[in-house]
PDB file of N, CA, C, O and CB in Angstrom:
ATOM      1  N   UNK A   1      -2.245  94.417  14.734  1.00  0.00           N
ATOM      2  CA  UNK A   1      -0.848  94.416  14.328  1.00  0.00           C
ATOM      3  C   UNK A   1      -0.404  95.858  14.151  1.00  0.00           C
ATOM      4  O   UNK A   1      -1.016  96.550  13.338  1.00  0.00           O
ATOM      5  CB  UNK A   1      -0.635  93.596  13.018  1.00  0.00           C
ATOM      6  N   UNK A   2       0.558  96.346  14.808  1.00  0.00           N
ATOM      7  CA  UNK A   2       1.227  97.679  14.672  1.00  0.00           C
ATOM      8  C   UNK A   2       2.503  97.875  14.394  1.00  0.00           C
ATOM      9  O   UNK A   2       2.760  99.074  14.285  1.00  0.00           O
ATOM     10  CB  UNK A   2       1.118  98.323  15.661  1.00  0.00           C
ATOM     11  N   UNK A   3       3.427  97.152  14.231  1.00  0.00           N
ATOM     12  CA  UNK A   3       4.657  96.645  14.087  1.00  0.00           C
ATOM     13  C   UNK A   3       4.639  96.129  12.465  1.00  0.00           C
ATOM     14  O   UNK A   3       5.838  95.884  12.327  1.00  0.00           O
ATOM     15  CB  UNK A   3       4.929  95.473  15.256  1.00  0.00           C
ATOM     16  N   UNK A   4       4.030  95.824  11.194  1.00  0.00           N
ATOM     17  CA  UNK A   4       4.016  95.417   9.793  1.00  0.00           C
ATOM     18  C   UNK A   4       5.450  96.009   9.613  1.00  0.00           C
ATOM     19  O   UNK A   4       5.963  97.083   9.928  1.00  0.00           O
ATOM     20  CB  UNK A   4       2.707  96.037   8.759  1.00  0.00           C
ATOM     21  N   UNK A   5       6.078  94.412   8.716  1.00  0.00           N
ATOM     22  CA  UNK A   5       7.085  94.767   8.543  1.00  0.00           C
ATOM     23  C   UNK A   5       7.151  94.027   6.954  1.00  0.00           C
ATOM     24  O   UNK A   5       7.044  92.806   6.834  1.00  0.00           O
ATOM     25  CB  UNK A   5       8.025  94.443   9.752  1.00  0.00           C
ATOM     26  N   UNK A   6       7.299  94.745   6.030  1.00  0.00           N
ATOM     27  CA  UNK A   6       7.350  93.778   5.031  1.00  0.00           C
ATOM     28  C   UNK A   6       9.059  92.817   4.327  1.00  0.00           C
ATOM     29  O   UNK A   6      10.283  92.936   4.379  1.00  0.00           O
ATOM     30  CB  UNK A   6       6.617  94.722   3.910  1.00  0.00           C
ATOM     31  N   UNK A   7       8.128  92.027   3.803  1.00  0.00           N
ATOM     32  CA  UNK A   7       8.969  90.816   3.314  1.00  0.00           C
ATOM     33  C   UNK A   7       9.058  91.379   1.941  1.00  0.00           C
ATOM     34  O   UNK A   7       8.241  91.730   1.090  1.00  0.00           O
ATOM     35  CB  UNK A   7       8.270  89.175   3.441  1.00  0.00           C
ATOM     36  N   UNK A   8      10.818  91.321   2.075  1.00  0.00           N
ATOM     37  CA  UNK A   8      11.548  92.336   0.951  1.00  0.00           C
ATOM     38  C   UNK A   8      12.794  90.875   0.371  1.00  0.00           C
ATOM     39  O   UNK A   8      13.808  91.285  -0.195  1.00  0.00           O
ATOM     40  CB  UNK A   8      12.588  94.271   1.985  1.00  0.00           C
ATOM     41  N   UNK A   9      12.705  89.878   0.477  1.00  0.00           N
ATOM     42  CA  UNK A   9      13.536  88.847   0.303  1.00  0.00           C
ATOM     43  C   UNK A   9      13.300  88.662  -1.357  1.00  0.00           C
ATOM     44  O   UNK A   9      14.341  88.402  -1.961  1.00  0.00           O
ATOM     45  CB  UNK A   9      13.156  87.534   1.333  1.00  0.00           C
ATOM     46  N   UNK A  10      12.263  88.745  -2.059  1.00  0.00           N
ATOM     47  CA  UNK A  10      12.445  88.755  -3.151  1.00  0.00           C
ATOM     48  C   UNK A  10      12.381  89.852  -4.450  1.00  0.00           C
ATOM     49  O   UNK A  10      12.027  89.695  -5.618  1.00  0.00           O
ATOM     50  CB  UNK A  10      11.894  87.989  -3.187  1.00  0.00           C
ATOM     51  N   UNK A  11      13.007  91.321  -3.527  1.00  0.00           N
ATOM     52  CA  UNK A  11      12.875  92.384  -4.316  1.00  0.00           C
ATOM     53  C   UNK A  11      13.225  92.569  -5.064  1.00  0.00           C
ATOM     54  O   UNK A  11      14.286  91.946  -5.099  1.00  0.00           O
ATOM     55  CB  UNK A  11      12.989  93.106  -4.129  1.00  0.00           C
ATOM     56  N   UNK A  12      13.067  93.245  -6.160  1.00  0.00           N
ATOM     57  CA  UNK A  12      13.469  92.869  -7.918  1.00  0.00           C
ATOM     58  C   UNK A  12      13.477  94.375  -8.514  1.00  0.00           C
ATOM     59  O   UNK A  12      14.038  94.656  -9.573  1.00  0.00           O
ATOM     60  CB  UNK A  12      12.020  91.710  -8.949  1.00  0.00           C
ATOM     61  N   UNK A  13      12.785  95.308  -7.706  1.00  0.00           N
ATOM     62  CA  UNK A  13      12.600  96.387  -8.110  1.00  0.00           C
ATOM     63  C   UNK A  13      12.865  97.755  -7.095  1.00  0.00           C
ATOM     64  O   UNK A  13      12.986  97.377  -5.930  1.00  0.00           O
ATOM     65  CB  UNK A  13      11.391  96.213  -8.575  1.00  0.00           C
ATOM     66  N   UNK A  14      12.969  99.038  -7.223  1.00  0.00           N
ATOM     67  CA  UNK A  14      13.465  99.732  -6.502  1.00  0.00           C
ATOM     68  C   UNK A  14      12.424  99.844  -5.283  1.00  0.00           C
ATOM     69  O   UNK A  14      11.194  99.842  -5.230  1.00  0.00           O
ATOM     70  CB  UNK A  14      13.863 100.855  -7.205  1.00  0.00           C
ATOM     71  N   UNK A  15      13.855  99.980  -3.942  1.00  0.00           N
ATOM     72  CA  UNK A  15      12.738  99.483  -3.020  1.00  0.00           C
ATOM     73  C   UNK A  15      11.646  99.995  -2.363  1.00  0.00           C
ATOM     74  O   UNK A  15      10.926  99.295  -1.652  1.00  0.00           O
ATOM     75  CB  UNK A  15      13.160  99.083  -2.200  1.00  0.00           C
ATOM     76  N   UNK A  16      11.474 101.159  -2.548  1.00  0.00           N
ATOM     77  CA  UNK A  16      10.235 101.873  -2.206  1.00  0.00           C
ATOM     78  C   UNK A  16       8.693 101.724  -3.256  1.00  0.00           C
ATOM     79  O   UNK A  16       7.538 102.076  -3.016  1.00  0.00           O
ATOM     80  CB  UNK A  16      10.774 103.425  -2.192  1.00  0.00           C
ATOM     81  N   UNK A  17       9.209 101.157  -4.275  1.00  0.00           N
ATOM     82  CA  UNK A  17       8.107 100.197  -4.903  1.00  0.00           C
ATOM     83  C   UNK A  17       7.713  98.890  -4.675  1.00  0.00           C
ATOM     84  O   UNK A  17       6.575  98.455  -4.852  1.00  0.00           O
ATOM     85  CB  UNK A  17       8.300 100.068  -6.001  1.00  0.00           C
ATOM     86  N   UNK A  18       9.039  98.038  -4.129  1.00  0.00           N
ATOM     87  CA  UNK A  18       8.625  96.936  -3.022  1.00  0.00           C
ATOM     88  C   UNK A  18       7.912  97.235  -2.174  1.00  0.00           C
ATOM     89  O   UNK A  18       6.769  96.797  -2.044  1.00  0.00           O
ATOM     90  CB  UNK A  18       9.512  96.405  -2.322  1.00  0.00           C
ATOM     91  N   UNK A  19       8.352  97.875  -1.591  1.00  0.00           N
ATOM     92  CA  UNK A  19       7.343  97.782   0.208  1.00  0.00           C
ATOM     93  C   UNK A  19       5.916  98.700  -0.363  1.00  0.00           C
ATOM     94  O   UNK A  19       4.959  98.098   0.124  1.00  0.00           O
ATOM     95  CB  UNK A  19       8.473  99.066   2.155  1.00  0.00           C
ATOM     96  N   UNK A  20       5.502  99.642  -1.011  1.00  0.00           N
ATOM     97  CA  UNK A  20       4.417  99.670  -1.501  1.00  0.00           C
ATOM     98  C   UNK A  20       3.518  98.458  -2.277  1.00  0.00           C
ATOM     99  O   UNK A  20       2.313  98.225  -2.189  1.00  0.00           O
ATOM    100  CB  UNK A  20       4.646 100.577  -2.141  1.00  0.00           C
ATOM    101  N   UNK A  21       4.393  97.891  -2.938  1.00  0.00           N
ATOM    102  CA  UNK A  21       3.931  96.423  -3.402  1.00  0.00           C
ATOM    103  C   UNK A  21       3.504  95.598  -2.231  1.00  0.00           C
ATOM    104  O   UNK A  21       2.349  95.278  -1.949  1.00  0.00           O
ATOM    105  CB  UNK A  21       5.125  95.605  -4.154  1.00  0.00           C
ATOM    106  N   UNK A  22       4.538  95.318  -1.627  1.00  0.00           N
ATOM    107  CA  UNK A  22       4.060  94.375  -0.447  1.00  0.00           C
ATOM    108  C   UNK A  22       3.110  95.128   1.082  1.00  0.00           C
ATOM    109  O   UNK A  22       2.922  94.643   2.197  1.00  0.00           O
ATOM    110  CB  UNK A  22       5.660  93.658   0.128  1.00  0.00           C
ATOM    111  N   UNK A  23       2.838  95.975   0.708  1.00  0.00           N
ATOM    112  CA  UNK A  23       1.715  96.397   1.694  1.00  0.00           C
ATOM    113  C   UNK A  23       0.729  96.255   0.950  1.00  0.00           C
ATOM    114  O   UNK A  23      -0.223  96.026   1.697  1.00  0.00           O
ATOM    115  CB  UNK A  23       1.711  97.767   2.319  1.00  0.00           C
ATOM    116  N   UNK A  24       0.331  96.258  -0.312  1.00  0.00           N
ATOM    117  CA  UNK A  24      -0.984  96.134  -0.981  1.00  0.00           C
ATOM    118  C   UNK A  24      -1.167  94.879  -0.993  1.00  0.00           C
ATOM    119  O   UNK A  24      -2.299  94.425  -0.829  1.00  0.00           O
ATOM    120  CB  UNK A  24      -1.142  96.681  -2.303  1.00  0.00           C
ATOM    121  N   UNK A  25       0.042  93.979  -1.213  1.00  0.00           N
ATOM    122  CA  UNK A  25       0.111  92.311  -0.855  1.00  0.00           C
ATOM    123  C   UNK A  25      -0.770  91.937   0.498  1.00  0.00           C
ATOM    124  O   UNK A  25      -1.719  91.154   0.444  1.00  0.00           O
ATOM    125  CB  UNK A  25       1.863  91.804  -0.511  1.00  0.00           C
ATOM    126  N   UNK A  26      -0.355  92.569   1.683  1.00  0.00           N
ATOM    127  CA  UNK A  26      -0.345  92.651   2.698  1.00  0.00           C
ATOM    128  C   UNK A  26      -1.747  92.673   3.198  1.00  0.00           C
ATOM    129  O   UNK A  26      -2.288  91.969   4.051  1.00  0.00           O
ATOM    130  CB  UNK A  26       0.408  93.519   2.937  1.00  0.00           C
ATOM    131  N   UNK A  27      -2.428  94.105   2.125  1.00  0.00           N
ATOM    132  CA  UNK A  27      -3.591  94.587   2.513  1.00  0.00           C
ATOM    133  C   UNK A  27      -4.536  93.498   2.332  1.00  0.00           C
ATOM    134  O   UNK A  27      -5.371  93.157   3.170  1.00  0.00           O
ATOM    135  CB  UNK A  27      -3.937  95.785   1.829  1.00  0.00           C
ATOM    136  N   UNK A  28      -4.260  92.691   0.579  1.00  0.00           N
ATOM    137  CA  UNK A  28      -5.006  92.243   0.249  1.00  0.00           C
ATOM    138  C   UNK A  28      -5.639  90.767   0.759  1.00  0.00           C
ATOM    139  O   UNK A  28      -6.741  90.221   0.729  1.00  0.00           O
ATOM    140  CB  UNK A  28      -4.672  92.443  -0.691  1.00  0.00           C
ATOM    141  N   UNK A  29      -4.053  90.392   1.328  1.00  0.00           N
ATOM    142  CA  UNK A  29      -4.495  88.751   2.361  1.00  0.00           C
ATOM    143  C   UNK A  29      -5.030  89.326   3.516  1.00  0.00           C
ATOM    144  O   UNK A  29      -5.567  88.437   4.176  1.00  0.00           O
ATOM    145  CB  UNK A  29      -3.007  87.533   2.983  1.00  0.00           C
ATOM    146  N   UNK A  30      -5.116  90.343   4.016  1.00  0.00           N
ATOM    147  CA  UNK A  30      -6.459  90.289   5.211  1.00  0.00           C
ATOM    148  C   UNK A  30      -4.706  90.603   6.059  1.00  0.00           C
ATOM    149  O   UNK A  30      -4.625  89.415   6.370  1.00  0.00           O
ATOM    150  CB  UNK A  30      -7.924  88.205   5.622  1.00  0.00           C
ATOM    151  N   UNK A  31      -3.842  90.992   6.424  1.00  0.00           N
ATOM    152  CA  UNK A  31      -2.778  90.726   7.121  1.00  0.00           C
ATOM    153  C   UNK A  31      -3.117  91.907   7.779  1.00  0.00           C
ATOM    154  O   UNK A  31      -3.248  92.005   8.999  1.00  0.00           O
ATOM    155  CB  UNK A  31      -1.410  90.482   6.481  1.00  0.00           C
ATOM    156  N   UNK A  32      -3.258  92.803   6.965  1.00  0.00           N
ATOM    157  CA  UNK A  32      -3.275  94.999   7.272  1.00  0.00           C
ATOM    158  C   UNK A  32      -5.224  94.667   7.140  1.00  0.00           C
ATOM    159  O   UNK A  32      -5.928  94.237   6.227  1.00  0.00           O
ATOM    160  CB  UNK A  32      -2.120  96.776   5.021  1.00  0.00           C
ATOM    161  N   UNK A  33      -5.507  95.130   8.542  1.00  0.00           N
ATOM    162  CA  UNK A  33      -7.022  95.763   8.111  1.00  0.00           C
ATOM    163  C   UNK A  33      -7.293  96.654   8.188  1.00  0.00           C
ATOM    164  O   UNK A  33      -6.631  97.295   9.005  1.00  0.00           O
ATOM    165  CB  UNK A  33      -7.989  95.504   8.511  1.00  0.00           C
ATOM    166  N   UNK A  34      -8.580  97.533   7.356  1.00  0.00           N
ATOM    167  CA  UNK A  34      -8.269  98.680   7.478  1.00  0.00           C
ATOM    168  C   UNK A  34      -8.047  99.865   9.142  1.00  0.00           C
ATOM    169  O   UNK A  34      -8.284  99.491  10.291  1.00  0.00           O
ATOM    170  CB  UNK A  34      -9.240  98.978   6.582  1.00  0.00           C
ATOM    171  N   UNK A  35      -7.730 100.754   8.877  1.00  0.00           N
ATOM    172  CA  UNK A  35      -7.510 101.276  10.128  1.00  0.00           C
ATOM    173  C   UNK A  35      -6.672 100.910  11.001  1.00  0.00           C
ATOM    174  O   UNK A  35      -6.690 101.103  12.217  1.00  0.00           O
ATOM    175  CB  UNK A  35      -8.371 101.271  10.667  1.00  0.00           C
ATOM    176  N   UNK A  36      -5.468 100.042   9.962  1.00  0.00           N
ATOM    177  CA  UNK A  36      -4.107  99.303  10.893  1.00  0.00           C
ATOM    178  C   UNK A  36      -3.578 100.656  10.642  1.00  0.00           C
ATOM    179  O   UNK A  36      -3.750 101.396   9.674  1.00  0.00           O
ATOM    180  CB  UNK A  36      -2.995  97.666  10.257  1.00  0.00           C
ATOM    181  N   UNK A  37      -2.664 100.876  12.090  1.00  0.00           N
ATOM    182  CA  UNK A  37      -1.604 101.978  11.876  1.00  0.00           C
ATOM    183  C   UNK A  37      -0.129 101.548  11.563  1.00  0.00           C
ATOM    184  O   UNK A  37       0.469 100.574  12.020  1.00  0.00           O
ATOM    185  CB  UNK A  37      -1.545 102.827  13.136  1.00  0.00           C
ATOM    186  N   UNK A  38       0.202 102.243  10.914  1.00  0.00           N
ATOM    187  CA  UNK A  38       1.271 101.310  10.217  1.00  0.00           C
ATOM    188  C   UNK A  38       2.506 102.245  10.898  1.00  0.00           C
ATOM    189  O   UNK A  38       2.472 103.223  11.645  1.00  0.00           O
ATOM    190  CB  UNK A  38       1.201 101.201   8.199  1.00  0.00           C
ATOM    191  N   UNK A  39       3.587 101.494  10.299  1.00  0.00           N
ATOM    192  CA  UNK A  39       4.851 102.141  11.575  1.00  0.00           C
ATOM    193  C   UNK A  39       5.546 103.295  10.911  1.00  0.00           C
ATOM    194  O   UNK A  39       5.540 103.360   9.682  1.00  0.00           O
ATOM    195  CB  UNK A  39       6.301 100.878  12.071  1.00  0.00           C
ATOM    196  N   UNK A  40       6.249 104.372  11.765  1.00  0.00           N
ATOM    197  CA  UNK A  40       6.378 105.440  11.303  1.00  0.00           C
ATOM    198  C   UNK A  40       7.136 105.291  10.501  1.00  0.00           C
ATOM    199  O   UNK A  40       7.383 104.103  10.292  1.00  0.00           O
ATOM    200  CB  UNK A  40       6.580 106.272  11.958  1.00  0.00           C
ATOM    201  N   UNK A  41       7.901 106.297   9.641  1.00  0.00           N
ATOM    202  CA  UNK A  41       8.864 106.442   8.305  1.00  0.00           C
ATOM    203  C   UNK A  41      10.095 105.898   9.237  1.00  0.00           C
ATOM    204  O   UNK A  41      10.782 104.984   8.780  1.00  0.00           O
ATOM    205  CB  UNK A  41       9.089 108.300   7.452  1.00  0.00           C
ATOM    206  N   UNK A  42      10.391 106.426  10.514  1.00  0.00           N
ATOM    207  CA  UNK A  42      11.674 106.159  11.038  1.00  0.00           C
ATOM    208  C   UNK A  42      11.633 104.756  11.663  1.00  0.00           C
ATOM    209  O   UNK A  42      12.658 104.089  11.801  1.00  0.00           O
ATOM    210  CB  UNK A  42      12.095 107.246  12.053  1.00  0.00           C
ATOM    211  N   UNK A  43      10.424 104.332  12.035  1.00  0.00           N
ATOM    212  CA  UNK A  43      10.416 102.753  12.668  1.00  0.00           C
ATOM    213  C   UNK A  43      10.774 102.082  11.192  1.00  0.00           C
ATOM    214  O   UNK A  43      11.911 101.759  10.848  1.00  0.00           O
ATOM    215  CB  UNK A  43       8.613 102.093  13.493  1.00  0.00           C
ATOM    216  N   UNK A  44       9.950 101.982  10.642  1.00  0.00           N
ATOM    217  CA  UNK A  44      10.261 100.734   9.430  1.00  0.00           C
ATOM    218  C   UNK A  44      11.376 101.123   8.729  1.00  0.00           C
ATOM    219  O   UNK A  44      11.924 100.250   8.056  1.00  0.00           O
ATOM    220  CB  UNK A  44       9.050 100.476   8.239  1.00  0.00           C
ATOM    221  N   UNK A  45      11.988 102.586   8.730  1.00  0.00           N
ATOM    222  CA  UNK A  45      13.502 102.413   7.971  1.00  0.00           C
ATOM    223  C   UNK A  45      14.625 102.011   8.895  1.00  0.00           C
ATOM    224  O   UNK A  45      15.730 101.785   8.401  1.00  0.00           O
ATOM    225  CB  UNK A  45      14.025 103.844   7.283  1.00  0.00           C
ATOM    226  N   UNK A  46      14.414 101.893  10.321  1.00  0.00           N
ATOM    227  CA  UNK A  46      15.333 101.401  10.757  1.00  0.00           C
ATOM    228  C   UNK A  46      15.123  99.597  10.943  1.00  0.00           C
ATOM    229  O   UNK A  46      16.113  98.879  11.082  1.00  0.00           O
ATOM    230  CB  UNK A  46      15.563 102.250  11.929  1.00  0.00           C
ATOM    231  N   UNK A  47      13.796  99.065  10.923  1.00  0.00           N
ATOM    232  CA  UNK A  47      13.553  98.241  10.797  1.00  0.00           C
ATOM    233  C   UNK A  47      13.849  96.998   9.677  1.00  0.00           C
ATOM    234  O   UNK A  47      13.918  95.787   9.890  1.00  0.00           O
ATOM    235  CB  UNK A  47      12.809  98.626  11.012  1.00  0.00           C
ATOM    236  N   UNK A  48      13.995  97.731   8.433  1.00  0.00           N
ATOM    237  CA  UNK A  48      13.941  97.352   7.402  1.00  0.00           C
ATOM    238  C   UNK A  48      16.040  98.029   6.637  1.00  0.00           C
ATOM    239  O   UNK A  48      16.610  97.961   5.548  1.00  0.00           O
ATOM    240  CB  UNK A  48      12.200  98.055   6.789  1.00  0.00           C
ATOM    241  N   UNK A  49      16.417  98.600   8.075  1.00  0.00           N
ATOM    242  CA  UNK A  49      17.685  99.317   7.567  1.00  0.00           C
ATOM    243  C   UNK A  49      17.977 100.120   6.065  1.00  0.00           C
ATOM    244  O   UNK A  49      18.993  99.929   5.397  1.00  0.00           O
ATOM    245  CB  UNK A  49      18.638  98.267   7.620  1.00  0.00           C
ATOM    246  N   UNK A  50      17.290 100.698   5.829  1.00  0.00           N
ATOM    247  CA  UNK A  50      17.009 101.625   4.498  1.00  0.00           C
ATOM    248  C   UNK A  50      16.752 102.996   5.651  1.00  0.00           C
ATOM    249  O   UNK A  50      16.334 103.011   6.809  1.00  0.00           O
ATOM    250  CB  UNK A  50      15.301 101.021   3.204  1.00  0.00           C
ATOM    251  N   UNK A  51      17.331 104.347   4.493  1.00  0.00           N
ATOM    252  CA  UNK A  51      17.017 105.443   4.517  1.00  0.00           C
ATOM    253  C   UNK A  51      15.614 105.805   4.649  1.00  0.00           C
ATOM    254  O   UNK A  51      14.722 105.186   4.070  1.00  0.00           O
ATOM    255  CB  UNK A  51      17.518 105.866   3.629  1.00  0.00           C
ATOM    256  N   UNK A  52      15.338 107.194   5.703  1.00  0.00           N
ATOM    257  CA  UNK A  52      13.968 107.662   6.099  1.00  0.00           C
ATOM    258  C   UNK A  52      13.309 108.192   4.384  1.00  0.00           C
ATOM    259  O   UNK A  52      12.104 108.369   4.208  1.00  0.00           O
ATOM    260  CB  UNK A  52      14.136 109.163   7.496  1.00  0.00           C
ATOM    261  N   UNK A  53      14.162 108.346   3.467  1.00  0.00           N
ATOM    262  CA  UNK A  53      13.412 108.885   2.425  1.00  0.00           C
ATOM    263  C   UNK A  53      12.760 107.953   1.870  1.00  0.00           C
ATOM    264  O   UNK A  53      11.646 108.274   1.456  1.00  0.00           O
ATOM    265  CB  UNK A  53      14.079 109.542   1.521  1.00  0.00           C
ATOM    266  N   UNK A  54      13.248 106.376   1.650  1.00  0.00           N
ATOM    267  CA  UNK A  54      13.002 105.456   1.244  1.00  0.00           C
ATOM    268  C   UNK A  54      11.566 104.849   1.580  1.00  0.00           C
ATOM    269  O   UNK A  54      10.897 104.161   0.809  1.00  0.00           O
ATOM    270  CB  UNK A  54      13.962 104.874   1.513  1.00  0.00           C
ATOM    271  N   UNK A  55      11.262 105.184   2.713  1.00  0.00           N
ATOM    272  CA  UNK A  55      10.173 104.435   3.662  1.00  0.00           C
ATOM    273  C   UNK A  55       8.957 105.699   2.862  1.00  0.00           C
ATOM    274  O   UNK A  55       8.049 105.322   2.121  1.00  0.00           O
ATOM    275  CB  UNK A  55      10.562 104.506   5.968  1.00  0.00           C
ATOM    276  N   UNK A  56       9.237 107.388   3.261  1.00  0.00           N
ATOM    277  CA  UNK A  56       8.640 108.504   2.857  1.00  0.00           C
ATOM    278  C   UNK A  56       8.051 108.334   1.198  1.00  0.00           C
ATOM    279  O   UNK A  56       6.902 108.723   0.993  1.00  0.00           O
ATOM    280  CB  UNK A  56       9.739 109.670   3.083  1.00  0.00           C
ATOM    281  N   UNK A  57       8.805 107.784   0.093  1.00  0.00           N
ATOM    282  CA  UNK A  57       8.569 107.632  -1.033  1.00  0.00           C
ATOM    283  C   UNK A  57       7.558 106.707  -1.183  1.00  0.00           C
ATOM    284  O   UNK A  57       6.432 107.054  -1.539  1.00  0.00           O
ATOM    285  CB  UNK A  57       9.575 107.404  -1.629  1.00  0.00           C
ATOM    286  N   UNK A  58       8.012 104.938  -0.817  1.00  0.00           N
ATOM    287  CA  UNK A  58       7.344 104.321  -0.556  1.00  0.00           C
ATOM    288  C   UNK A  58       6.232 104.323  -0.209  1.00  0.00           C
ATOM    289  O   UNK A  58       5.415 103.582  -0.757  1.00  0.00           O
ATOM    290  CB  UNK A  58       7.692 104.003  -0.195  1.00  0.00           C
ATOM    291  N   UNK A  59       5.850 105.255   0.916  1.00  0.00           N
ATOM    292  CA  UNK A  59       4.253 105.666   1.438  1.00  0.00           C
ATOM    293  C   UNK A  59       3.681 106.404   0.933  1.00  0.00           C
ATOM    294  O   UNK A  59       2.452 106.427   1.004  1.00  0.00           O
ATOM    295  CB  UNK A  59       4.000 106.144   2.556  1.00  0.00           C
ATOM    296  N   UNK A  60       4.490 107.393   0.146  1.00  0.00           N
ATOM    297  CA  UNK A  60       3.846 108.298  -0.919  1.00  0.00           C
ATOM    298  C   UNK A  60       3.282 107.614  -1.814  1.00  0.00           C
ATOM    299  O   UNK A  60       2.111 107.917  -2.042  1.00  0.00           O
ATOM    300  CB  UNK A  60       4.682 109.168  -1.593  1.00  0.00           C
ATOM    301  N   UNK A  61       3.720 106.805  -2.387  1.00  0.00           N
ATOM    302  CA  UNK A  61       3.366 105.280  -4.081  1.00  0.00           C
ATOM    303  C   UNK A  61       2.511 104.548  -3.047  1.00  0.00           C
ATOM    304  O   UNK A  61       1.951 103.584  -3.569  1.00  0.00           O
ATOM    305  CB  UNK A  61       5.269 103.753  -4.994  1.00  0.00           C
ATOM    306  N   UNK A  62       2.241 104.687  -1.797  1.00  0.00           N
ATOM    307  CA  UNK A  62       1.068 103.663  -1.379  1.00  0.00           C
ATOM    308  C   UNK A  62      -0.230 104.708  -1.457  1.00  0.00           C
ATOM    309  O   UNK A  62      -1.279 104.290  -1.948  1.00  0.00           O
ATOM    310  CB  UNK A  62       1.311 102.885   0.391  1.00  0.00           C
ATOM    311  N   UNK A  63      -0.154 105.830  -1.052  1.00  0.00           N
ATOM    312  CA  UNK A  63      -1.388 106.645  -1.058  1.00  0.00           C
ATOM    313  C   UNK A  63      -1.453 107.328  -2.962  1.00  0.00           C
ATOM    314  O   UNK A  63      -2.495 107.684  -3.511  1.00  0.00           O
ATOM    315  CB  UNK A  63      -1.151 108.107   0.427  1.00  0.00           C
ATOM    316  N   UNK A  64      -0.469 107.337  -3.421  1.00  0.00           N
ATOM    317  CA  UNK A  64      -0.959 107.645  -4.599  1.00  0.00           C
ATOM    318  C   UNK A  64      -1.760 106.392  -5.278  1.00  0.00           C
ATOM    319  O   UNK A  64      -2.372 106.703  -6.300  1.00  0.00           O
ATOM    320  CB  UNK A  64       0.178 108.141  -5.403  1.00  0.00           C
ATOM    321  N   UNK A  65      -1.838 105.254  -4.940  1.00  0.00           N
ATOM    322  CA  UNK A  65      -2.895 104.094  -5.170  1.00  0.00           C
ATOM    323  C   UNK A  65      -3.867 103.855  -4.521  1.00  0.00           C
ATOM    324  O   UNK A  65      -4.591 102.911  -4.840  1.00  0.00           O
ATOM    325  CB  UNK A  65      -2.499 103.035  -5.140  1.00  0.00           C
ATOM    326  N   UNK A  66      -4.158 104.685  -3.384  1.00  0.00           N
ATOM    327  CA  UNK A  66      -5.316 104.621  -2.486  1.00  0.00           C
ATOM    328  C   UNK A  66      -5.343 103.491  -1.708  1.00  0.00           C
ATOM    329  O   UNK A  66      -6.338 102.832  -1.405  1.00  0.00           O
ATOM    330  CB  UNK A  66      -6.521 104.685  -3.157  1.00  0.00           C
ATOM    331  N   UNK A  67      -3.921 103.255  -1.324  1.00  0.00           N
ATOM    332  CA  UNK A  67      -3.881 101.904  -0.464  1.00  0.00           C
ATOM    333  C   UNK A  67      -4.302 102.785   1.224  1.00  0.00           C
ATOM    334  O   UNK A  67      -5.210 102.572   2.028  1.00  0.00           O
ATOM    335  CB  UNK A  67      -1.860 100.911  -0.578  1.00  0.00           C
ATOM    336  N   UNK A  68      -3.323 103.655   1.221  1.00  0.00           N
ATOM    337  CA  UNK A  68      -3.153 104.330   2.627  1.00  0.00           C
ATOM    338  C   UNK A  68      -4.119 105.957   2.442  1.00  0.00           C
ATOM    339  O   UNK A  68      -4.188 106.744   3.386  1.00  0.00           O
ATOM    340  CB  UNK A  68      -1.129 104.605   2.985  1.00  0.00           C
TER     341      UNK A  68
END
């Protein structure tokens, strides 16, 4: 899978803590294995229609947890 797009339908919190949330979601059902490449800052913010900083933050709060 190279294309991960996360499921943001029940976001509750700011969203670059969602999609860090839901990639660890992600990681943890076996969906992301390791050594998935995940999509660039500009694919998933246009994907997900959010700002490139948004996606950048987000991936920052995923490696500051040692997800990525």
């Amino acid at each position: 899978m190279t294309s991960w797009k996360p499921d943001l339908s029940h976001a509750n919190e700011a969203l670059y803590l969602e999609i860090a949330a839901a990639l660890a979601l992600d990681i943890e059902r076996g969906v992301l294995a390791p050594g998935t490449r995940l999509p660039t800052h500009r694919e998933l913010a246009q994907a997900l229609a959010v700002n490139v900083g948004t996606i950048t933050r987000a991936y920052a709060e995923a490696a500051r947890r040692g997800l990525i």
